[in-house]
C-alpha positions as CSV (number, residue, x, y, z in Angstrom):
1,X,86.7,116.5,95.2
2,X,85.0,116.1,98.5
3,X,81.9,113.9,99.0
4,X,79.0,115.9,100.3
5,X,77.7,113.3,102.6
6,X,74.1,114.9,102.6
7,X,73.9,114.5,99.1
8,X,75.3,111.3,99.2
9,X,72.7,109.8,101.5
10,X,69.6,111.2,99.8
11,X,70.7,109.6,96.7
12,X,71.3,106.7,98.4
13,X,67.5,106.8,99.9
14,X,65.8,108.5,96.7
15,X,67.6,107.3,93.8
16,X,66.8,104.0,92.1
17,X,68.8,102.4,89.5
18,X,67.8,101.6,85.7
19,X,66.9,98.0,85.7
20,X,67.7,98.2,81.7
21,X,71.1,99.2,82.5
22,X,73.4,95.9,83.8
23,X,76.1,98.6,85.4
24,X,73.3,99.1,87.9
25,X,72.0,95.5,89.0
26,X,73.1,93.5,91.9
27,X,76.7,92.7,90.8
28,X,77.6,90.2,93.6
29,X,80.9,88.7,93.9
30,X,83.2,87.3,96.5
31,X,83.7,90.7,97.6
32,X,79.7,91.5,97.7
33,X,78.2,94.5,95.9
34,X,80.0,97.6,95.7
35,X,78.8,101.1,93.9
36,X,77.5,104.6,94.3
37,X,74.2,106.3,94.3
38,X,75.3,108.5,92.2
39,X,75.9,105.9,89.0
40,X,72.9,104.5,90.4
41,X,74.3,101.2,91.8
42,X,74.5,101.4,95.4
43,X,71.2,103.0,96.7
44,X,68.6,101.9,99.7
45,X,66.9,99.4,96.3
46,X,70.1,97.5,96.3
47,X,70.5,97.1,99.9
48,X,66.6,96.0,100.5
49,X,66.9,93.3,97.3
50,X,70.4,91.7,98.6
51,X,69.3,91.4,102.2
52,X,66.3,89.8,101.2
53,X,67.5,87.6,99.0
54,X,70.9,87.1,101.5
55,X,67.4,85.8,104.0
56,X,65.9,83.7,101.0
57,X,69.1,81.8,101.1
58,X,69.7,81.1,104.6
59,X,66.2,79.7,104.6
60,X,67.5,77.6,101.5
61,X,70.3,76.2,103.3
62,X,68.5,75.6,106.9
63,X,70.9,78.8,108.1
64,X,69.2,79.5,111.6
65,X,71.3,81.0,114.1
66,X,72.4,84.6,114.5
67,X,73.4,87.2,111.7
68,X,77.0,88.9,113.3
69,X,76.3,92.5,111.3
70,X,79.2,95.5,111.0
71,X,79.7,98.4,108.9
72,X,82.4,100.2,108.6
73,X,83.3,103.8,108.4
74,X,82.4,105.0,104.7
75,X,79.2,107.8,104.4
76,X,76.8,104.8,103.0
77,X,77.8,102.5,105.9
78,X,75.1,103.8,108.0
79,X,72.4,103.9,106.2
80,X,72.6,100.8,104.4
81,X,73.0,99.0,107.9
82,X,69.6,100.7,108.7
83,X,68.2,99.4,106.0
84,X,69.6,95.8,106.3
85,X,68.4,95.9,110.0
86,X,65.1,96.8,108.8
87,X,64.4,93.6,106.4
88,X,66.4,91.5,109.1
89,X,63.9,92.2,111.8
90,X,61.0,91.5,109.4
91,X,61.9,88.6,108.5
92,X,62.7,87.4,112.3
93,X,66.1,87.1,111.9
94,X,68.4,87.3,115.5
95,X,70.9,89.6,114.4
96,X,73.8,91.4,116.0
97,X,75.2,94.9,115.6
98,X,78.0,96.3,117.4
99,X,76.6,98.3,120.7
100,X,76.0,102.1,120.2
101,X,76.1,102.5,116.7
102,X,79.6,101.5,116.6
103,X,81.9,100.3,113.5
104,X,83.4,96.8,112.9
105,X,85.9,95.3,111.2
106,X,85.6,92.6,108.8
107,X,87.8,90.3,110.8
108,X,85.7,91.0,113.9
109,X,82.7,89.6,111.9
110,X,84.5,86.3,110.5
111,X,85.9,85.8,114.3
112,X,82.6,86.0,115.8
113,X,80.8,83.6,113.1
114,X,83.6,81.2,114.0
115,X,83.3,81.4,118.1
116,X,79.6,81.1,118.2
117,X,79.8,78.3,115.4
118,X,82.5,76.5,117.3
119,X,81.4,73.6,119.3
120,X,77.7,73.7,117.4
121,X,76.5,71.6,114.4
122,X,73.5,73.2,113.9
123,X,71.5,77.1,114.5
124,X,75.0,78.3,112.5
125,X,75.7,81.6,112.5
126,X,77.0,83.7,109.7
127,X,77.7,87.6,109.0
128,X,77.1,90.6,107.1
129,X,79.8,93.4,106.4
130,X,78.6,96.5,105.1
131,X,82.2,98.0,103.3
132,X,83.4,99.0,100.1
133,X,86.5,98.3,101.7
134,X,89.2,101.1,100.5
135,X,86.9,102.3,97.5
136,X,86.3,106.1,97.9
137,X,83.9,107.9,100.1
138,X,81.2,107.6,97.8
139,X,80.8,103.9,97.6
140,X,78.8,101.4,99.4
141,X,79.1,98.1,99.8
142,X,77.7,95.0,101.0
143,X,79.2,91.5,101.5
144,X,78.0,88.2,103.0
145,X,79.7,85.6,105.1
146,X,78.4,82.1,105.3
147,X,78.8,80.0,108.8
148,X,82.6,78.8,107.8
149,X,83.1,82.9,108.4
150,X,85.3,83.9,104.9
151,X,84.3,84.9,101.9
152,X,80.9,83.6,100.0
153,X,82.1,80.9,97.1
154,X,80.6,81.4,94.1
155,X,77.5,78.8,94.3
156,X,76.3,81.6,97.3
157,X,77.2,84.6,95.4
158,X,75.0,83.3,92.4
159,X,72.1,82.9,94.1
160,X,71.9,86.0,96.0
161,X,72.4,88.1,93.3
162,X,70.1,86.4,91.0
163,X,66.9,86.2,94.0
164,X,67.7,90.2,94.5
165,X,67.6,90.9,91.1
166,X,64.7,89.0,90.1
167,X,63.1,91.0,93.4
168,X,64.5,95.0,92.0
169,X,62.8,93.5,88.5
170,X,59.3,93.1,90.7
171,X,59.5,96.3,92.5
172,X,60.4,95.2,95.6
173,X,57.6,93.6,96.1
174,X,58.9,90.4,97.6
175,X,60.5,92.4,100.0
176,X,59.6,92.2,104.1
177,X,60.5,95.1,105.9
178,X,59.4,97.1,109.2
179,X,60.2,100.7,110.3
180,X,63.9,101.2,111.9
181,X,62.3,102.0,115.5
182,X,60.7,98.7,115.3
183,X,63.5,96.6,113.9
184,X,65.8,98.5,116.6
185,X,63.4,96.9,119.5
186,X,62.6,94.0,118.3
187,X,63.2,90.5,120.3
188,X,65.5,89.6,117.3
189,X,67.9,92.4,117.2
190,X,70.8,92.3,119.8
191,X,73.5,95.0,120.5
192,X,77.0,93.7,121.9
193,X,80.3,94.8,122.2
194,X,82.3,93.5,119.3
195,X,85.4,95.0,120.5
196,X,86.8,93.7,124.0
197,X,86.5,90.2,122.9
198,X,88.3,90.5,119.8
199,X,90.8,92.5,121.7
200,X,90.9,89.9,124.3
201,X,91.5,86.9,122.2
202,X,94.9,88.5,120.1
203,X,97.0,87.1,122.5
204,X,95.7,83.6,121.3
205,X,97.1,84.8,117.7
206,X,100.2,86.9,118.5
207,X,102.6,86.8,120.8
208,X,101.9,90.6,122.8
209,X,104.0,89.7,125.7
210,X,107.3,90.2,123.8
211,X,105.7,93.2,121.7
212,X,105.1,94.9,125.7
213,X,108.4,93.1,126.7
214,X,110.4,94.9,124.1
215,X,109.0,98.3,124.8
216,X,108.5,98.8,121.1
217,X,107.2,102.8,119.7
218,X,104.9,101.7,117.5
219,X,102.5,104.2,115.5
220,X,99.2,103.4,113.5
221,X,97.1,104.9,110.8
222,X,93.5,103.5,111.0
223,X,93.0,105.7,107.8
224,X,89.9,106.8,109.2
225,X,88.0,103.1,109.0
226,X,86.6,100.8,111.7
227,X,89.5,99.8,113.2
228,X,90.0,102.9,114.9
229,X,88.1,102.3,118.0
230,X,90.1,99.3,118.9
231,X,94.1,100.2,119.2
232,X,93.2,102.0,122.5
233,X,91.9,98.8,124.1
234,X,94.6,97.1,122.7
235,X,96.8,99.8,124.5
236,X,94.9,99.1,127.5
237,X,95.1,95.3,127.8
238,X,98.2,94.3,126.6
239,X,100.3,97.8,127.9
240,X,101.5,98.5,124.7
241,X,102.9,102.1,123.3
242,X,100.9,102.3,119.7
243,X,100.1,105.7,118.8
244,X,97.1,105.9,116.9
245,X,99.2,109.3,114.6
246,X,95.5,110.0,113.0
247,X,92.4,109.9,115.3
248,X,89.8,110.8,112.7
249,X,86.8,109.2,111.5
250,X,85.4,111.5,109.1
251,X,82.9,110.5,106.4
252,X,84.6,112.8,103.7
253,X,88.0,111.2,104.2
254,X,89.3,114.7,103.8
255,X,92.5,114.1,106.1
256,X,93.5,111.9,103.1
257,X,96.1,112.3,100.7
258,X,95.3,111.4,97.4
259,X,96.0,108.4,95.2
260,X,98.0,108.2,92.2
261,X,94.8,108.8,90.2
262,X,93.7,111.9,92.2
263,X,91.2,109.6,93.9
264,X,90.8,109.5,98.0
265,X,91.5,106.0,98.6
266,X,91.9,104.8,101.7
267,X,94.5,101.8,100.3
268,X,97.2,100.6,103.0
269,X,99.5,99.2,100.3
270,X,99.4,102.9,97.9
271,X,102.5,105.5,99.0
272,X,100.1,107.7,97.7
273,X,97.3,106.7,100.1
274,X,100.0,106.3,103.4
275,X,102.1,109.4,102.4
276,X,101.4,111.0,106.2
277,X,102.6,107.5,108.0
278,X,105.5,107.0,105.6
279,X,106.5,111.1,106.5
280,X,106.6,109.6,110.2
281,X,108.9,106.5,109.1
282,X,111.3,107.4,111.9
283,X,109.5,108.0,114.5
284,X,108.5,104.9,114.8
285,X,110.2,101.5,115.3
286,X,107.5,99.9,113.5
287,X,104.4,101.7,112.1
288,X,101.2,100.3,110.3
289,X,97.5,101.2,108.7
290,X,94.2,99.2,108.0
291,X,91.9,100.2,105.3
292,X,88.3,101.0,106.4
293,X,87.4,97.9,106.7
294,X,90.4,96.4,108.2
295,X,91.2,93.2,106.0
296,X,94.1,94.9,104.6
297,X,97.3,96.5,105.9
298,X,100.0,98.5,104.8
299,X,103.9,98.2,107.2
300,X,105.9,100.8,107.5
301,X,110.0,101.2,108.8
302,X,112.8,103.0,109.0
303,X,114.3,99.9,107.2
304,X,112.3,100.3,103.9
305,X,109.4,103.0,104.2
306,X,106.1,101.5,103.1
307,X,107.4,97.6,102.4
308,X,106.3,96.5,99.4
309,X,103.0,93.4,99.9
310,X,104.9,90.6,98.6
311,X,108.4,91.4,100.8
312,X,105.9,91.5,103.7
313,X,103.9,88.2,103.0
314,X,107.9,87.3,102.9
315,X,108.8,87.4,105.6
316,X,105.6,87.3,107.6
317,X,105.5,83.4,105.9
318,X,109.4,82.8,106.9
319,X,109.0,84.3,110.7
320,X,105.8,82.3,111.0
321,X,107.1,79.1,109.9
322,X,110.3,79.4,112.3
323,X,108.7,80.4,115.5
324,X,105.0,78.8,115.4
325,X,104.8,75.3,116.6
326,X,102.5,74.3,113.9
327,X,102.0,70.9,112.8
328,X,104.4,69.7,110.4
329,X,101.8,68.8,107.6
330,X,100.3,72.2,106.9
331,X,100.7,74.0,104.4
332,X,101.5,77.8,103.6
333,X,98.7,79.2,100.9
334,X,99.6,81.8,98.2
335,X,97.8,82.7,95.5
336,X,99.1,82.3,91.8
337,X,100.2,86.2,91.0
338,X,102.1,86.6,94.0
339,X,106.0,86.7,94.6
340,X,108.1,83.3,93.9
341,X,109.7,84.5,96.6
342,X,107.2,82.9,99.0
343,X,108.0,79.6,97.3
344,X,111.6,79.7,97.9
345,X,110.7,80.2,101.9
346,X,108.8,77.4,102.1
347,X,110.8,74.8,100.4
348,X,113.8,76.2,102.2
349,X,111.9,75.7,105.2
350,X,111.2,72.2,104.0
351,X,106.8,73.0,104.0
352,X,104.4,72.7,101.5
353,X,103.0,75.1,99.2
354,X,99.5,75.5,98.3
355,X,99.0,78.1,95.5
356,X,95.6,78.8,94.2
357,X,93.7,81.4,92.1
358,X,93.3,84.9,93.1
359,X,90.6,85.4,95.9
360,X,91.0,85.0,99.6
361,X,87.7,82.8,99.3
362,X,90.3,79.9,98.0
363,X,92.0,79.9,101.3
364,X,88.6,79.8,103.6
365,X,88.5,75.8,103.3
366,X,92.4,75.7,104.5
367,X,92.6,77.9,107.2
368,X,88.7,76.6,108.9
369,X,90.4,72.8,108.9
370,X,93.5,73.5,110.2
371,X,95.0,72.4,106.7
372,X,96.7,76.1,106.1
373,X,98.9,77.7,108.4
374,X,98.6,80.7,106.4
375,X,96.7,82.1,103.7
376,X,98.2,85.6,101.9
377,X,97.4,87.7,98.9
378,X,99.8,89.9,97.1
379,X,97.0,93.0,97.7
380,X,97.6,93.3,101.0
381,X,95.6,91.0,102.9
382,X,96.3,87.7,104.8
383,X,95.0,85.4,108.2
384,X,96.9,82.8,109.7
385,X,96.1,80.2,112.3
386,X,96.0,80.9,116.3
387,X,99.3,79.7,118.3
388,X,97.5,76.5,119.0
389,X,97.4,75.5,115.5
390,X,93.2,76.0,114.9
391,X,91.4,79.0,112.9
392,X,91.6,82.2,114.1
393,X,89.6,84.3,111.2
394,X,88.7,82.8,107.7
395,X,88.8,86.4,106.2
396,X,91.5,88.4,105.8
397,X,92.7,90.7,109.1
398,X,94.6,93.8,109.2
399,X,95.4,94.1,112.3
400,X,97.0,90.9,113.7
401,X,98.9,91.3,110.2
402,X,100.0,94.5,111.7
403,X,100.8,93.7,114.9
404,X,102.5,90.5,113.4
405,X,104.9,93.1,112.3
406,X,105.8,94.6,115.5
407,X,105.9,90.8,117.0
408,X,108.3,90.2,114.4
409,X,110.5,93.3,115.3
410,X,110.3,92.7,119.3
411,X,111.0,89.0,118.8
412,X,114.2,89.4,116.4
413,X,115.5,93.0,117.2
414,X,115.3,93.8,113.3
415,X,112.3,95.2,111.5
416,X,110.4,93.1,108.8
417,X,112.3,95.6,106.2
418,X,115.9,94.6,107.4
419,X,115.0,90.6,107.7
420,X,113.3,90.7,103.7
421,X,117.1,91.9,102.9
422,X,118.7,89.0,104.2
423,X,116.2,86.5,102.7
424,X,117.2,88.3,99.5
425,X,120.8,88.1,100.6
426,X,119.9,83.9,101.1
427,X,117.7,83.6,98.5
428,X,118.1,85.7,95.4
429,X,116.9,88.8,94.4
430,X,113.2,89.6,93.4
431,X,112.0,92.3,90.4
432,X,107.9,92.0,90.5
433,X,106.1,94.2,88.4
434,X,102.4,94.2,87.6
435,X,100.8,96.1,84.1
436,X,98.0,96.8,82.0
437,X,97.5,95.2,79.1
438,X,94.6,96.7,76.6
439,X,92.3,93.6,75.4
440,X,88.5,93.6,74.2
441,X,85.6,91.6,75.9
442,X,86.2,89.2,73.3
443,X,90.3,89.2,74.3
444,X,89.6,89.0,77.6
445,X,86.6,85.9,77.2
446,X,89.1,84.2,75.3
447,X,91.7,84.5,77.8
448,X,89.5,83.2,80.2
449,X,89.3,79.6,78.1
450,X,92.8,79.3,77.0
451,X,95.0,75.6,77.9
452,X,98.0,75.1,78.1
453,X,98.1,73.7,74.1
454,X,96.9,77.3,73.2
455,X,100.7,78.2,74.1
456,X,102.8,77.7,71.6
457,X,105.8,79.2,73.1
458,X,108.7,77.0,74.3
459,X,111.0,79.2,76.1
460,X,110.5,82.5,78.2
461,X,113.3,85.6,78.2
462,X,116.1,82.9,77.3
463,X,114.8,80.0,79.5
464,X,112.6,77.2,79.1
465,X,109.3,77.1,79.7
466,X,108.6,74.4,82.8
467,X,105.3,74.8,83.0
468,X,101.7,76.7,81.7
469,X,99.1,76.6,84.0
470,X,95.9,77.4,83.3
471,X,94.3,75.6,86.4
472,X,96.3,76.2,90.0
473,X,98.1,73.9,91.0
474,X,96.4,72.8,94.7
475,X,93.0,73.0,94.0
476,X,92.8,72.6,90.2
477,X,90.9,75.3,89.8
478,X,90.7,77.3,87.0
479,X,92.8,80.5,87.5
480,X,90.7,82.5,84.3
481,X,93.7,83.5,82.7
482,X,97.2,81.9,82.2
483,X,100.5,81.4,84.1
484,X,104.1,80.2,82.6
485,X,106.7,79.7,84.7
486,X,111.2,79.1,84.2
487,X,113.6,78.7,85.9
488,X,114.3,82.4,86.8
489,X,111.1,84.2,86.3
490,X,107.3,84.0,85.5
491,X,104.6,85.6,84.2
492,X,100.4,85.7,84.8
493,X,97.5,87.2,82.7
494,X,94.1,87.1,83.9
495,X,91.4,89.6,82.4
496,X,89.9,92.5,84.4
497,X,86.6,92.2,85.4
498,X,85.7,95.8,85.2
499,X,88.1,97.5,82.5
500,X,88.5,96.1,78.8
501,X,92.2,95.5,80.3
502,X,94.1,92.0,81.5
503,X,96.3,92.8,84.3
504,X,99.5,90.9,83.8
505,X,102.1,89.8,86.6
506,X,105.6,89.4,85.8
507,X,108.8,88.7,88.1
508,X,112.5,87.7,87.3
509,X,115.1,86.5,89.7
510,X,117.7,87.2,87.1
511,X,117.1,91.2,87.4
512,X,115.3,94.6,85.7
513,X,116.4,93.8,81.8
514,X,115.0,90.6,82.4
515,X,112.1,91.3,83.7
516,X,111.5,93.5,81.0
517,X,112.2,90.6,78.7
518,X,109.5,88.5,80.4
519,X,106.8,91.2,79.9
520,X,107.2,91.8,76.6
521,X,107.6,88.4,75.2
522,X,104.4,87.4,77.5
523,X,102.6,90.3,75.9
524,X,103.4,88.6,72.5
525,X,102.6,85.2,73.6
526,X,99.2,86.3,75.2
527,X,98.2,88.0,71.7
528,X,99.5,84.9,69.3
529,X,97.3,82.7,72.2
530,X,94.3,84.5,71.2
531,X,94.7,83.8,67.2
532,X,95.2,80.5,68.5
533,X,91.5,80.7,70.3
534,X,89.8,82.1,67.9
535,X,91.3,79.6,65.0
């Protein structure tokens, strides 16, 4: 089960992937390019062909200023920063790594872009994250951040993977590159400290007085990834009591336990994954994990064990919203597949909702203005806004998320678990379930161009239906798959984009028979819609 990280890297260096085969071109989404040199889709090719083309396209766009670069802790990290660095300095790019070879998280990155970019409007900065962020140990991965710091929108994700693949299709040929030793002493290439002003600039973003004031025992699992090298600083500034209850930073992830598949996954929100931490429940008053690459977290207390994403976005959303002084105006930003719950905070709390399709990148334009107070995703990853109302990171980050938590705890004297049972108590209880749902290519195409006229369907588990969205409702864009919505409950289907499966979202306020109800008549509804399609 273990990856043998020697191997792993002379594939990476020595492998080179079948340009007939689609599974190993550039694939480069929102989330960058992800794979393994041992399917032949992550290798040292890859890595040369995206960073090229990642330099094309700043050219493009008259993108001058400095490259912010981190890796984080997987085997492939490494080596593919190497690389990166390599084409960087040949191309006389001013690029910055984190001093000493070090790891950084993506948050660090999207901070960085965001305080160098601050008071300039022109020689922008923008980042580079190499992470496969929790994939297992033999992945790579490689992402891109424009000047505005968050994810790349589609229009930048296009074009980079297009110019690297057109360059693997020439050999490489296109490619500009000098040897490591060279690239490591060029004038271009800088080494800082990433860490100390990152660690600095949280109290700006939480409140770590009261977490010190309170005297809180926290504990935290970096789950071997780049965060690591931070909670001691953190310690150290702020006076704090966080145990970090795993130290290690291990290539093989061997200190893992294993996911529900047999897979080491290093996933905050998986019992599997966090089964160590949540052994340690009371030990703690509040403890917490990061995934490698820290845009994701995982909460854990006494309360509720490992809370589930959508309870935490919960009441994260409902604490924020009572004890920020935020302008009145912004909004709280969701996306379409997670918990209604979050809707019934928000108008309780008299704000406005902004719900949007799945990807982070939907929130990026929210949170850089000002616009969004908060931007969450029922996966486990979230940002929100400084105390003085203007961005903090327009990429998801772990840790404030976590130390949110223990903010939360000092501030109220009950742990996010206990206050998500009195919003219950107020509100209504929630059953959320997500499933897989076999469909073909041409299922899951289909699915992708249904409207709201494709649904036939009037009523949903006993209720009517109030609405079919096929577009969200704050930005109008399209959401690739469906959502109905009643009274009590509401279902989503959007296709996978890597298994001939649609992953389908259902949740009832009514309770567990219900619930059931709404999955299997959306089921029925999604199947008669694609008749519909095809007729």
């Amino acid at each position: 089960m273990l990856v043998d990280p020697a191997r792993l890297e002379k594939a990476y260096y020595e492998g080179h992937p079948d340009l007939a085969n689609a599974n190993q071109l550039v694939s480069f989404g929102t989330s960058g390019h992800r794979g393994s040199p041992f399917h032949g889709s992550f290798t040292e090719a890859h890595v040369l062909a995206i960073t090229q083309a990642i330099c094309d396209y700043r050219r493009s766009q008259g993108t001058d200023g400095p490259v912010y670069m981190g890796k984080d802790t997987h085997g492939l990290s490494g080596p593919a920063q190497r690389t990166a660095l390599e084409v960087l300095a040949a191309n006389e790019i001013e690029t910055i790594i984190q001093k000493d070879d070090g790891v950084t998280p993506t948050p660090v990155i999207s901070r960085a872009i965001l305080v160098y970019n601050r008071e300039r409007k022109e020689h922008l900065a923008d980042g580079i994250v190499i992470t496969p962020s929790h994939n297992p140990p033999e992945d790579g991965g490689f992402k891109y951040n424009p000047p505005h710091g968050g994810p790349a929108d589609i229009d930048v994700t296009e074009w980079v993977q297009q110019r690297a693949n057109h360059l693997l299709r020439e050999g490489n040929s296109g490619i500009k590159r000098v040897p490591l030793e060279t690239a490591i002493r060029a004038d271009t290439t800088h080494q800082q400290d990433f860490v100390m002003p990152y660690v600095k600039d949280l109290r700006n973003v939480i409140d770590m007085e009261a977490i010190r004031g309170a005297g809180l025992n926290l504990g935290v699992d970096p789950l071997g990834g780049a965060a690591r090298p931070y909670w001691e600083p953190i310690n150290s500034v702020y006076h704090l009591n966080i145990v970090v209850t795993n130290p290690t930073i291990d290539a093989t992830f061997s200190f893992m336990t294993v996911d529900h598949d047999g897979k080491i996954r290093m996933d905050p929100s998986s019992p599997y994954a966090m089964a160590r931490l949540l052994g340690l429940k009371n030990q703690y008053r509040v403890a917490f994990a990061n995934d490698p690459d820290s845009d994701r977290h995982g909460i854990v207390v006494p309360s509720a064990g490992l809370m589930n994403p959508n309870h935490y976005l919960t009441v994260a959303i409902h604490y924020l919203l009572s004890s920020r002084k935020w302008p009145a105006h912004v909004a709280v930003g969701k996306t379409l597949v997670s918990s209604g719950m979050i809707d019934r905070v928000v108008t309780k709390l008299g704000r406005r909702l902004c719900e949007v399709p799945v990807g982070f990148k939907w929130f990026v334009p929210g949170l850089f203005e000002g616009s969004l107070c908060f931007g969450g995703e029922e996966s486990s990853g979230a940002s929100f806004l400084r105390l003085d109302g203007t961005v903090w990171t327009t990429d998801k980050d772990g840790p404030i998320m976590c130390l949110l938590a223990a903010e939360i705890t000092a501030r109220t004297g009950k742990d996010p678990g206990e206050l998500y049972q009195e919003i219950e108590e107020s509100l209504g209880r929630s059953f959320y379930e997500r499933i897989d749902v076999p469909a073909s290519p041409a299922q899951k195409a289909a699915l992708e161009k249904l409207s709201p006229k494709d649904i036939k369907a009037k009523d949903l588990a006993g209720e009517p239906i109030l609405s079919k969205l096929t577009r969200a409702p704050c930005n109008d864009a399209e959401i690739g798959g469906l959502k109905a919505v009643t009274e009590g409950g509401w279902f989503a289907v959007r296709p996978s984009g890597t298994e001939d499966i649609c992953k389908l979202y259902a949740e009832s306020f009514r309770g567990e028979k219900h619930l059931k109800s709404i999955q299997e008549e959306a089921v029925a509804i999604v199947r008669a819609a694609f008749k519909t399609a095809r007729g």
